[in-house]
N, CA, C and O atoms as a DFTB+ gen file, in Angstrom:
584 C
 N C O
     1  1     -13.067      -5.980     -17.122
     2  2     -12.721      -7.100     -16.257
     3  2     -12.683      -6.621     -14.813
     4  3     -12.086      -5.579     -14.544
     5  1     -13.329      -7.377     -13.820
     6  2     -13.609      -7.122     -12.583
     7  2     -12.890      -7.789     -11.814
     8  3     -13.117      -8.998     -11.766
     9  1     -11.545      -7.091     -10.771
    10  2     -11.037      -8.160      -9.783
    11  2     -11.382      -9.111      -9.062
    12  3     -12.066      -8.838      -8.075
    13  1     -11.094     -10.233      -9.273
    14  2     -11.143     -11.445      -8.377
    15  2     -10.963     -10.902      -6.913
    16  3     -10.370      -9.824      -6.896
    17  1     -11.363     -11.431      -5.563
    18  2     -11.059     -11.471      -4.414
    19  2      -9.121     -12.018      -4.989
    20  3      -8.297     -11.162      -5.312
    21  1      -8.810     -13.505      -4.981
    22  2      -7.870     -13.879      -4.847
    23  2      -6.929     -13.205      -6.015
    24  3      -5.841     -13.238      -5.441
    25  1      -6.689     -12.638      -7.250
    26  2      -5.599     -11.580      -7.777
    27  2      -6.125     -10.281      -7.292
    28  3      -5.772      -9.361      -8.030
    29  1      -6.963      -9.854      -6.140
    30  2      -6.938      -8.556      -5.467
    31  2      -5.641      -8.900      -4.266
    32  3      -4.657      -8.221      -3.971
    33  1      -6.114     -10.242      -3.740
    34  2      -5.156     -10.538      -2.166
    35  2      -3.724     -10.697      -3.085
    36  3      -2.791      -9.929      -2.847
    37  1      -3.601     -11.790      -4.201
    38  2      -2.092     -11.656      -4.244
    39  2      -1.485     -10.096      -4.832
    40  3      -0.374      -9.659      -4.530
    41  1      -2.515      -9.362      -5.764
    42  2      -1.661      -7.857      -6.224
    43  2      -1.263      -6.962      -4.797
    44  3      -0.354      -6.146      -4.647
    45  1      -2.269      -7.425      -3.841
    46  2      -1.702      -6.465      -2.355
    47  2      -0.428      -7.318      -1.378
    48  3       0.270      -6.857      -0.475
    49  1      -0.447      -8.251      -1.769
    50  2       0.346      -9.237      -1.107
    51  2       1.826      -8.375      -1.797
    52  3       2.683      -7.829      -1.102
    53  1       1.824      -8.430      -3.072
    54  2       2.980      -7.967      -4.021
    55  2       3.425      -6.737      -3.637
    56  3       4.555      -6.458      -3.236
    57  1       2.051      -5.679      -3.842
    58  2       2.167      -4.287      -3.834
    59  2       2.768      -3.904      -2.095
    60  3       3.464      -2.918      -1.851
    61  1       2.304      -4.944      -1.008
    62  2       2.735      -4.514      -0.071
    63  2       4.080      -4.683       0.296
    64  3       4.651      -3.955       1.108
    65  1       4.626      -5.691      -0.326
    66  2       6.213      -6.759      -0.157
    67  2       7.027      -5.623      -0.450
    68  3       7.721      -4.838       0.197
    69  1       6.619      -5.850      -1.978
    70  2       7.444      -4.710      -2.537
    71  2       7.623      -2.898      -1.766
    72  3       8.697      -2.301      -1.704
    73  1       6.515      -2.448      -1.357
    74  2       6.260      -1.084      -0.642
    75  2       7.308      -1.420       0.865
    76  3       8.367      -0.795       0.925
    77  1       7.096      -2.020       1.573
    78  2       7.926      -2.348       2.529
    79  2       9.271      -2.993       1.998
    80  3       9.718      -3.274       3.109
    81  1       9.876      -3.268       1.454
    82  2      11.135      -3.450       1.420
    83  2      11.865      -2.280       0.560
    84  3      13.090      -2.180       0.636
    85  1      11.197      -1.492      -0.168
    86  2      11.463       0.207      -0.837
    87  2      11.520       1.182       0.956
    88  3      12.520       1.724       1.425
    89  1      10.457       1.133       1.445
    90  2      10.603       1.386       2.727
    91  2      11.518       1.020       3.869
    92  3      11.674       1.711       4.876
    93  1      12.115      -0.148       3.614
    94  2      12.918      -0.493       4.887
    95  2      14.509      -0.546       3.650
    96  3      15.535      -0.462       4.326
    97  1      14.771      -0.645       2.316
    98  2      15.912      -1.082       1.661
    99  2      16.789       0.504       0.867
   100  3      17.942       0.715       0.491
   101  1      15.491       1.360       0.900
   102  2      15.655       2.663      -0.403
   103  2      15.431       3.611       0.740
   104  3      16.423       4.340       0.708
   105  1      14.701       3.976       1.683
   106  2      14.777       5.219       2.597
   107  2      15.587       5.472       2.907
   108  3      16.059       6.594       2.721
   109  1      16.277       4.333       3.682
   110  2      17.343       4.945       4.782
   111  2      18.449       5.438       4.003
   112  3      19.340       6.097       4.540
   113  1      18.455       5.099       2.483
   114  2      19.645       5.582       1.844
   115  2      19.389       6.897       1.662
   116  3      20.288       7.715       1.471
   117  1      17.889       7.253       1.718
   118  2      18.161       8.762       1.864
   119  2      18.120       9.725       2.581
   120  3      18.086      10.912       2.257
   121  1      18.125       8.928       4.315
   122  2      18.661       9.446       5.094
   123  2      17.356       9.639       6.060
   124  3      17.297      10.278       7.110
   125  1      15.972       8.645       5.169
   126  2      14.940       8.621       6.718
   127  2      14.530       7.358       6.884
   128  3      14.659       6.519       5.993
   129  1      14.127       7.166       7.760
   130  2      13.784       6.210       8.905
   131  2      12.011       6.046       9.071
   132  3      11.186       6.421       9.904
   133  1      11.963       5.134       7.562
   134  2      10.489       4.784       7.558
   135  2      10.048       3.305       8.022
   136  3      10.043       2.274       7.349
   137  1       9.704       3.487       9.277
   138  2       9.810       1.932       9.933
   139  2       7.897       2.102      10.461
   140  3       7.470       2.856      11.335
   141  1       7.265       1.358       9.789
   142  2       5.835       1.297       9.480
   143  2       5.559       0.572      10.362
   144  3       4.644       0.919      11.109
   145  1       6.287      -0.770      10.613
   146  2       5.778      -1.568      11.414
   147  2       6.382      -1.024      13.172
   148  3       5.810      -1.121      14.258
   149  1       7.346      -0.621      12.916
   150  2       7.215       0.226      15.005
   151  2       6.077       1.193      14.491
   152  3       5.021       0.605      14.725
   153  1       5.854       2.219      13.989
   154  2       4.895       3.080      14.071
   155  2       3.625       2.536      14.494
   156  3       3.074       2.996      15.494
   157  1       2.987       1.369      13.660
   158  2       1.876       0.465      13.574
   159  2       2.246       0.066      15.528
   160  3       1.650       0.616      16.454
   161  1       3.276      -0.923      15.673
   162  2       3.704      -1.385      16.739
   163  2       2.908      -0.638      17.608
   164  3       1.769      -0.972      17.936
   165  1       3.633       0.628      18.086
   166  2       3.957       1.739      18.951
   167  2       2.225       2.022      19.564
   168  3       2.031       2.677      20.589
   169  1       1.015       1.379      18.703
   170  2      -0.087       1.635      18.859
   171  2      -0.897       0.259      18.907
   172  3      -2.012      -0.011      18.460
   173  1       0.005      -0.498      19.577
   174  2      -0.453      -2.433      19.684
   175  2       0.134      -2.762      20.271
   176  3       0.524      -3.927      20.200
   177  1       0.579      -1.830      21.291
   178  2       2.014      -2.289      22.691
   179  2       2.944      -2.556      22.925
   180  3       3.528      -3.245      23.760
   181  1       3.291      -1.533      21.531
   182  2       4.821      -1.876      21.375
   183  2       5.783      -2.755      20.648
   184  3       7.011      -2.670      20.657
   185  1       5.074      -3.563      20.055
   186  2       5.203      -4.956      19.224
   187  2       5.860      -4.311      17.865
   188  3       5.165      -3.405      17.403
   189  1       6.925      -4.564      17.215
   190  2       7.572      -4.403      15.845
   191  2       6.778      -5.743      15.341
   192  3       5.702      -5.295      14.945
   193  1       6.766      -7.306      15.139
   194  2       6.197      -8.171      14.815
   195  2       4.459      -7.507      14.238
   196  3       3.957      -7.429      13.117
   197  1       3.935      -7.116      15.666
   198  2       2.548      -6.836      15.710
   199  2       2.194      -5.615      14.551
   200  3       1.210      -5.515      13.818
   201  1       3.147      -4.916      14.659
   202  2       2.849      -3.858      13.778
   203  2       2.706      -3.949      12.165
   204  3       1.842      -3.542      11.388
   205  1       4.152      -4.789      11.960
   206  2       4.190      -5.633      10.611
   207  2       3.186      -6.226      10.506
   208  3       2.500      -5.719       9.619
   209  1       2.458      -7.550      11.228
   210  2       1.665      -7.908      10.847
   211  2       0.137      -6.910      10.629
   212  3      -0.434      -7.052       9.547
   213  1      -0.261      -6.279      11.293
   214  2      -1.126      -5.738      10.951
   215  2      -0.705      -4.660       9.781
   216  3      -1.736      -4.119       9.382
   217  1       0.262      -4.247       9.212
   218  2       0.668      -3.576       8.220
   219  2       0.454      -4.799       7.136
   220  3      -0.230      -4.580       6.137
   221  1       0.959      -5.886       7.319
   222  2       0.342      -7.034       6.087
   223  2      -1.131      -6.942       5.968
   224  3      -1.735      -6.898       4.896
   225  1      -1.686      -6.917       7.187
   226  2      -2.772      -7.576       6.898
   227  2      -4.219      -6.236       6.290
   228  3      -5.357      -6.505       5.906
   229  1      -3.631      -5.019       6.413
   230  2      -4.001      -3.957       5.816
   231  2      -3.664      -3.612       4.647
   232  3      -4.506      -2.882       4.123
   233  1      -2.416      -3.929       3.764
   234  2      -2.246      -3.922       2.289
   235  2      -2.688      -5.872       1.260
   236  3      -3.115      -6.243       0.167
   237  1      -2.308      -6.353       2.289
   238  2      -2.648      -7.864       1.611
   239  2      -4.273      -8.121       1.361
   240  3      -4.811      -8.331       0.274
   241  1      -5.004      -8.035       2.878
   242  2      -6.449      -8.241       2.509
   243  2      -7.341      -7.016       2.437
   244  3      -7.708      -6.790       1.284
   245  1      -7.834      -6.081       3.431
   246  2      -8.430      -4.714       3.519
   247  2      -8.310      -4.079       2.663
   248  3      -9.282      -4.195       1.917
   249  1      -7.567      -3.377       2.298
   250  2      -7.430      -2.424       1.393
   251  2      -7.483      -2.861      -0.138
   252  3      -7.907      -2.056      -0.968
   253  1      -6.897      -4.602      -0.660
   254  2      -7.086      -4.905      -1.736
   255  2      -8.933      -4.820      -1.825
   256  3      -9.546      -4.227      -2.713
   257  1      -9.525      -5.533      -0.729
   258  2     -10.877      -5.757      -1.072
   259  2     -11.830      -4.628      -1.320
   260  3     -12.711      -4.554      -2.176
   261  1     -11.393      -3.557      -0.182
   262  2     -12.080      -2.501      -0.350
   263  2     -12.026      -1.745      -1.767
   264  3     -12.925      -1.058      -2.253
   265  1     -10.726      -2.037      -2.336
   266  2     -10.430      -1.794      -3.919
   267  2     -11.299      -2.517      -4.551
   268  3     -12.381      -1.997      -4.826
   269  1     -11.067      -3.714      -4.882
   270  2     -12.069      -4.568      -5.742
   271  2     -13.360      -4.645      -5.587
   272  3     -13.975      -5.028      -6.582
   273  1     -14.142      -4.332      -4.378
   274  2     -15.286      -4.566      -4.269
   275  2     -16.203      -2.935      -4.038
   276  3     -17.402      -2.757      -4.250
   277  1     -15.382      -2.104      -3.642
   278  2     -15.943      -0.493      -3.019
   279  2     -15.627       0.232      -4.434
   280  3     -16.525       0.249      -5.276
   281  1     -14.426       0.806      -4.704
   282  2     -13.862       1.284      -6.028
   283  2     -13.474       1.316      -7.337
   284  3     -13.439       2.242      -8.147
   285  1     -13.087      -0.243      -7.449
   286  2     -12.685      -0.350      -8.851
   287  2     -13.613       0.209     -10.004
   288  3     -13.121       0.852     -10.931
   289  1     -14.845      -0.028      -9.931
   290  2     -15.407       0.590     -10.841
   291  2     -15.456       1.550     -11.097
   292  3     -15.685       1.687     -12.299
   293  1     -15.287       3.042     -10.204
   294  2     -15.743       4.128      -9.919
   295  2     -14.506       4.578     -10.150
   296  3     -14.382       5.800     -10.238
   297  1     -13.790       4.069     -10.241
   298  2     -12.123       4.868     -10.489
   299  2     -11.591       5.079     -11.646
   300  3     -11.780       4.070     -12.326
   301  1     -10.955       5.961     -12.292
   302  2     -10.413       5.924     -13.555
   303  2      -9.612       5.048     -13.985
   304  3      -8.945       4.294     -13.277
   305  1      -9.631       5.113     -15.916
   306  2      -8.345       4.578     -16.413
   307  2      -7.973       2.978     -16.410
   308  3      -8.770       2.173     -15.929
   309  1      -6.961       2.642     -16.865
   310  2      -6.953       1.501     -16.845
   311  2      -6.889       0.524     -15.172
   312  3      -7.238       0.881     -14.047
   313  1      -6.206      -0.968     -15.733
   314  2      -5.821      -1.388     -13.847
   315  2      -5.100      -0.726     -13.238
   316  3      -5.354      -0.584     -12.042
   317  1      -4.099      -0.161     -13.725
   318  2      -2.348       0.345     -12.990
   319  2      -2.790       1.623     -12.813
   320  3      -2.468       1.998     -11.686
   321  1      -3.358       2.423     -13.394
   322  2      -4.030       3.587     -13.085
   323  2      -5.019       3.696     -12.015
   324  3      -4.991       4.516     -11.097
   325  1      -6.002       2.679     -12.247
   326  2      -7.182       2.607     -10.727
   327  2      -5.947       2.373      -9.511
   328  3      -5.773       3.127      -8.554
   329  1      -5.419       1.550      -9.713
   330  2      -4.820       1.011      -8.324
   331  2      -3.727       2.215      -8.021
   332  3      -3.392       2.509      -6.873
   333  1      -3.105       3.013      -9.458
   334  2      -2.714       3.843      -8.449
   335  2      -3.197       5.019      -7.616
   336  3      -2.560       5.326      -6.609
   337  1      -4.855       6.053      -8.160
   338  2      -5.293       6.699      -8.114
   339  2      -5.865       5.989      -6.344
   340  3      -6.104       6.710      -5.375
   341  1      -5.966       4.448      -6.355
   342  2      -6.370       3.987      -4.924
   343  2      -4.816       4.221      -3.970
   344  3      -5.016       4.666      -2.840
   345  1      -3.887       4.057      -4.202
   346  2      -2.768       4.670      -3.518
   347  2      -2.721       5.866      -3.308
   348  3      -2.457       6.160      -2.142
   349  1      -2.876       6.669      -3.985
   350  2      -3.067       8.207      -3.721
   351  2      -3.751       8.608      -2.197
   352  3      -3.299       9.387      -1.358
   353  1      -5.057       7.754      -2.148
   354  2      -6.031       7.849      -1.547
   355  2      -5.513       7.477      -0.310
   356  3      -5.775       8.003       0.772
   357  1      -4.872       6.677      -0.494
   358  2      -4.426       5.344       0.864
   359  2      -3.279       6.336       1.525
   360  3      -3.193       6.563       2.732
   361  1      -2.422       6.878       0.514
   362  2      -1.224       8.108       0.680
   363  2      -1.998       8.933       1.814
   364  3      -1.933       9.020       3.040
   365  1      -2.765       9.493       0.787
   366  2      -3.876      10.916       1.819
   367  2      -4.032      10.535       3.194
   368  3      -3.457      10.918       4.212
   369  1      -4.887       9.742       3.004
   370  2      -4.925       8.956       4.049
   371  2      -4.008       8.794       5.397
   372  3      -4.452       9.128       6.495
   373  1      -3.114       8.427       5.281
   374  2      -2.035       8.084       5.887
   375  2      -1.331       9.206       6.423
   376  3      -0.804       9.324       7.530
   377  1      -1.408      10.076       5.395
   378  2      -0.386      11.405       6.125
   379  2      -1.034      12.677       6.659
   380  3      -0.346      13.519       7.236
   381  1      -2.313      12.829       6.483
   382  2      -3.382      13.153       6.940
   383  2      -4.318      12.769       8.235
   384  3      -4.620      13.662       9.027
   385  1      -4.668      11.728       8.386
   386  2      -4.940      11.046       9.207
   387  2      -3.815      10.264      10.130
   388  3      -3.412      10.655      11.225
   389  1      -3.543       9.482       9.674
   390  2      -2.520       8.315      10.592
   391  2      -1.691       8.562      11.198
   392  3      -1.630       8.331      12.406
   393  1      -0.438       9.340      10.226
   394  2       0.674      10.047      10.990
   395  2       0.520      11.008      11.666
   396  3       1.678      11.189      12.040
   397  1      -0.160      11.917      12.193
   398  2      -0.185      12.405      13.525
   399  2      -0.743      11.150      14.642
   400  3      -0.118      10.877      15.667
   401  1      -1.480      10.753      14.407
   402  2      -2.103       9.710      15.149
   403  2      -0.961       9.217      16.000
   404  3      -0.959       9.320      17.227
   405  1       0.208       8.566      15.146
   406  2       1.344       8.122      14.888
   407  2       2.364       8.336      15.989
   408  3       2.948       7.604      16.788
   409  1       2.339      10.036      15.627
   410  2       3.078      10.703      16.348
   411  2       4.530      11.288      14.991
   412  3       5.730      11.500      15.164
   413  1       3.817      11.355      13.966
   414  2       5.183      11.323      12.557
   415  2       4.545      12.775      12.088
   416  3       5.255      13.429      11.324
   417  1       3.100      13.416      12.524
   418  2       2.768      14.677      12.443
   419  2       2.197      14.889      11.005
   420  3       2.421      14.090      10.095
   421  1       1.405      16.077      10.854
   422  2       0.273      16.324       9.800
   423  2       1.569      16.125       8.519
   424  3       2.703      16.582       8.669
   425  1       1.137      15.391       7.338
   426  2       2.223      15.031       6.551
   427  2       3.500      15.032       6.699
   428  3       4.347      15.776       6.203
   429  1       3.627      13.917       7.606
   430  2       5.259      13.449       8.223
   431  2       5.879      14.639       8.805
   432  3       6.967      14.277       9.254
   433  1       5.684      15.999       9.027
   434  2       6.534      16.816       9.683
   435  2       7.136      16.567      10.601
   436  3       8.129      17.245      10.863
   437  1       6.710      15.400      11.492
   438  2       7.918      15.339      12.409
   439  2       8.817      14.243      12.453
   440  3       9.565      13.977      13.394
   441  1       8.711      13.645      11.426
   442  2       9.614      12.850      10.673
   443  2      10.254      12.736       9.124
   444  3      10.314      11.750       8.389
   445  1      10.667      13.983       8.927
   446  2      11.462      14.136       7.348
   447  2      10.772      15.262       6.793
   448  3      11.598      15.854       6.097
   449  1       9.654      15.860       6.754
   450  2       9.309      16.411       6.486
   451  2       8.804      16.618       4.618
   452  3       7.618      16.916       4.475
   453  1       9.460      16.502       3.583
   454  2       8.681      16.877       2.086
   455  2       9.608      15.662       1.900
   456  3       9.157      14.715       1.256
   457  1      10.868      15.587       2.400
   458  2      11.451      14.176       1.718
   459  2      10.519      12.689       1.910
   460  3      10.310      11.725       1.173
   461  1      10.088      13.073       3.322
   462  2       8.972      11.825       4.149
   463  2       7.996      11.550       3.294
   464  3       7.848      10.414       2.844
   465  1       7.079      12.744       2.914
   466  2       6.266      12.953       2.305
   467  2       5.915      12.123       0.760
   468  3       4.987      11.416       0.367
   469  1       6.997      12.556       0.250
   470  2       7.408      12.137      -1.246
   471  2       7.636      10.601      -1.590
   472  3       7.142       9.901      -2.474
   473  1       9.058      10.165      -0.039
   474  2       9.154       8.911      -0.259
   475  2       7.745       7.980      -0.304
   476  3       7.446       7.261      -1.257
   477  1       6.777       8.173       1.174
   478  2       5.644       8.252       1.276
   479  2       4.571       7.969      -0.129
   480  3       3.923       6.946      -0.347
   481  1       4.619       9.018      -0.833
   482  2       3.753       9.143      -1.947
   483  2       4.654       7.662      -3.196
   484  3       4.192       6.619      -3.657
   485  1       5.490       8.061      -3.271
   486  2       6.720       7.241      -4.190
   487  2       5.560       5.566      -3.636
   488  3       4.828       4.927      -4.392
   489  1       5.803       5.309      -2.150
   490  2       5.800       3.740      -1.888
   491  2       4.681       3.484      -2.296
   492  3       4.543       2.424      -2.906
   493  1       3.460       4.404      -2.088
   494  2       1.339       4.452      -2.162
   495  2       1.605       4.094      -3.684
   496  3       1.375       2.949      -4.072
   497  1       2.067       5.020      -4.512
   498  2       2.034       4.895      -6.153
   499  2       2.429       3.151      -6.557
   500  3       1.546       2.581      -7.196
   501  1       3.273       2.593      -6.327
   502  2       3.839       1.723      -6.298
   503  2       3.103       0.435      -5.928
   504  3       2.756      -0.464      -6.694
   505  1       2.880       0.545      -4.215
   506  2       1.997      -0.296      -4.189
   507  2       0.869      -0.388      -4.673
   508  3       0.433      -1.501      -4.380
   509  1      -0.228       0.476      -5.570
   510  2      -1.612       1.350      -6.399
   511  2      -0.605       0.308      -7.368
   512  3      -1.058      -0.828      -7.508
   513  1       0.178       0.483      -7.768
   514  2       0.174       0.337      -9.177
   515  2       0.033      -1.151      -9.377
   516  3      -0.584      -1.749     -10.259
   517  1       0.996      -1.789      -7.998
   518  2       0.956      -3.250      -8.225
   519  2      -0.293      -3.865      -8.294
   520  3      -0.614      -4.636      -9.198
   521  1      -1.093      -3.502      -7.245
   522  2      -2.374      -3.755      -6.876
   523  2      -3.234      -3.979      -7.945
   524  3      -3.622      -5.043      -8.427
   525  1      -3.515      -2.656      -8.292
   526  2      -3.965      -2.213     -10.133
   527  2      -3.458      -3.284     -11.367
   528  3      -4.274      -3.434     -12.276
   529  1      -2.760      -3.694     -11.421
   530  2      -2.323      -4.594     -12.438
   531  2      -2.027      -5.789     -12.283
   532  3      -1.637      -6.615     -13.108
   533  1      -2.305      -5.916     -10.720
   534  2      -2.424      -7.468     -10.746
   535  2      -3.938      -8.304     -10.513
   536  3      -4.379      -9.405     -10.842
   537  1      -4.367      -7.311      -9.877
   538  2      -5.648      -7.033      -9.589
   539  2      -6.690      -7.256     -11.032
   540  3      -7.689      -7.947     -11.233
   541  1      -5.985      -6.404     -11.787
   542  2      -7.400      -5.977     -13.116
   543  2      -6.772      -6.771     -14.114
   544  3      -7.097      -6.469     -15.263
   545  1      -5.944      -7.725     -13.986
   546  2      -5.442      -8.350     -15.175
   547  2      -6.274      -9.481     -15.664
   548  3      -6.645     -10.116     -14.677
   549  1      -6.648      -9.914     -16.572
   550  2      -7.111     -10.697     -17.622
   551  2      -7.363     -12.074     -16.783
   552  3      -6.282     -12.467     -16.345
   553  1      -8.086     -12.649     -16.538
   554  2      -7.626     -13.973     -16.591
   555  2      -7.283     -14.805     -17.837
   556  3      -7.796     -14.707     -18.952
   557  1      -6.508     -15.477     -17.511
   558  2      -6.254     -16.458     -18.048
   559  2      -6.745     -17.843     -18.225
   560  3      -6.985     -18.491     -17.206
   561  1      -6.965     -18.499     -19.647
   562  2      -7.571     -19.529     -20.000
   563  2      -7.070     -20.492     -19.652
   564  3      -5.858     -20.288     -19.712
   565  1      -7.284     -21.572     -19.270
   566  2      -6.760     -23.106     -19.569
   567  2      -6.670     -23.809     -20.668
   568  3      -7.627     -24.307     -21.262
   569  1      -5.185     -23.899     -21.074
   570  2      -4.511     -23.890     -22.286
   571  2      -5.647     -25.609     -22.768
   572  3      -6.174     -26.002     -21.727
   573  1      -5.952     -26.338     -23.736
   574  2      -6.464     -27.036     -24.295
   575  2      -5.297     -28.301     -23.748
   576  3      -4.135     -28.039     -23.438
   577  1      -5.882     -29.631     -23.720
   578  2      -5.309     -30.406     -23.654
   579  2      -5.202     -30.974     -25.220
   580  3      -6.230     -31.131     -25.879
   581  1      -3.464     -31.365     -25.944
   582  2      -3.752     -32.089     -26.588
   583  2      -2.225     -31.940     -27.459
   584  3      -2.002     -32.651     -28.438
């Protein structure tokens, strides 16, 4: 079964809700300060709003599509598995690339350092997974009238 465009947008819609509120509800309890959307902001003029939104609009549409239409096939395992092996990627990504960009340094070092890292990896898996299983799930029939 091949993702739909629209259960690719709502599994990233999910996978991202959920990843940002683990990020803004579960970090700080452990003592870091993962605020995605100033980071995003901080590189769109400053905007917290601006940053969020383009943080939606990179797990909700982009990244679901580039899943469903670039990878899904090519990826292992079941849905929850592709989508998370695509978090991994998105992880790499991010702490590799972005966060220095950022100014949060080559895998968060200058913000938390292996705890950053982890939480980091923890939110990618999560959102992969949602993605992955909402994404590759079955459709569903239209029950018979009668």
């Amino acid at each position: 079964m091949h993702p739909t465009p629209g259960r690719s947008i709502v599994g990233g819609l999910v996978g991202t809700a959920m990843m940002t509120a683990v990020m803004y509800l579960v970090a700080p309890l452990m003592g870091l300060n993962m605020d995605i959307a100033e980071m995003i902001g901080s590189m769109l003029g400053g905007s917290w709003a601006a940053g969020m939104a383009m943080h939606f609009v990179n797990g909700t549409l982009i990244f679901p599509l580039v899943y469903a239409y670039g990878l899904y096939a090519w990826l292992p395992g079941g849905p929850a598995v592709k989508g998370m092996a695509w978090g991994v990627v998105l992880w790499l990504v991010s702490q590799a690339v972005v966060m220095p960009m950022m100014g949060g340094g080559f895998f968060s070092m200058a913000m938390g350092g292996m705890m950053a890292v982890m939480g980091s990896l923890m939110g990618h898996l999560l959102y992969g997974a949602l993605l992955g299983a909402i994404a590759g799930a079955p459709a569903t029939a239209p029950h018979p009238a009668g």
